[in-house]
C-alpha positions as CSV (number, residue, x, y, z in Angstrom):
1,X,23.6,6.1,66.1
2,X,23.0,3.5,68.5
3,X,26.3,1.2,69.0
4,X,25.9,-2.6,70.4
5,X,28.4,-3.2,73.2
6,X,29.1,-6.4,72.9
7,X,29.8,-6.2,69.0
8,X,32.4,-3.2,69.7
9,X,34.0,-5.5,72.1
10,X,34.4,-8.4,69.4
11,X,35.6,-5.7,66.7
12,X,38.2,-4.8,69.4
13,X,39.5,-8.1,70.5
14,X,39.6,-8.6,66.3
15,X,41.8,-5.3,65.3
16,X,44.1,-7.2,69.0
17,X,44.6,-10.7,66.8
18,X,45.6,-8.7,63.5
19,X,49.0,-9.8,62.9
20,X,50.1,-7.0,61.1
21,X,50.2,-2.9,61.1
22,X,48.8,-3.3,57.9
23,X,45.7,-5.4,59.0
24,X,45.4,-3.3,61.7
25,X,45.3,-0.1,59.4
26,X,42.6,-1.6,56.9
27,X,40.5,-3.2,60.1
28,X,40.2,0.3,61.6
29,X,39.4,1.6,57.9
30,X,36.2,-1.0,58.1
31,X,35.2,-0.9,61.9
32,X,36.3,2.3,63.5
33,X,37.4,0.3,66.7
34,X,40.4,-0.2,68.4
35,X,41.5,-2.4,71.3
36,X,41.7,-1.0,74.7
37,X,42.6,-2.2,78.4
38,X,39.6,-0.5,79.3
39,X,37.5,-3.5,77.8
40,X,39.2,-5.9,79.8
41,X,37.2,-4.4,82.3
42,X,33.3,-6.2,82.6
43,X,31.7,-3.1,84.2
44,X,33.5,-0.4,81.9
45,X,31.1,0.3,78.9
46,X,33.2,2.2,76.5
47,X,30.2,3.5,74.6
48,X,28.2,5.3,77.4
49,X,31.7,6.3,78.9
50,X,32.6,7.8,76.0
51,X,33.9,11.6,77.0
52,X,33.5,14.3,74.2
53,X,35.4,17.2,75.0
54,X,34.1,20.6,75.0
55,X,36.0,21.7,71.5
56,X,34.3,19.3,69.4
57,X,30.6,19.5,71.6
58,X,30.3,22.7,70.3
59,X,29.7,20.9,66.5
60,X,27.2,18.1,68.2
């Protein structure tokens, strides 16, 4: 599944303006994303960074 970058980014700074943990809850329920401090960042791309651990590899 091939993810866009920039859309992540603008689903992440979205779930940041939900007012509520309610909105934040039903966001996450539609996206999948969640803000980080990483994203501040312009050189960190959270997709390609992205670290699977070794557990949950073996199902990959």
């Amino acid at each position: 599944m091939q993810k866009n970058l920039n859309e992540h980014r603008r689903n992440a700074e979205r779930w940041r303006l939900c007012k509520s943990k309610y909105e934040r809850k039903k966001y996450i329920s539609k996206t999948h994303v969640r803000w980080s401090e990483l994203l501040r960042l312009p050189y960190f791309n959270l997709i390609r960074f992205l670290v699977v651990d070794l557990m949950h590899n073996l199902f990959l």
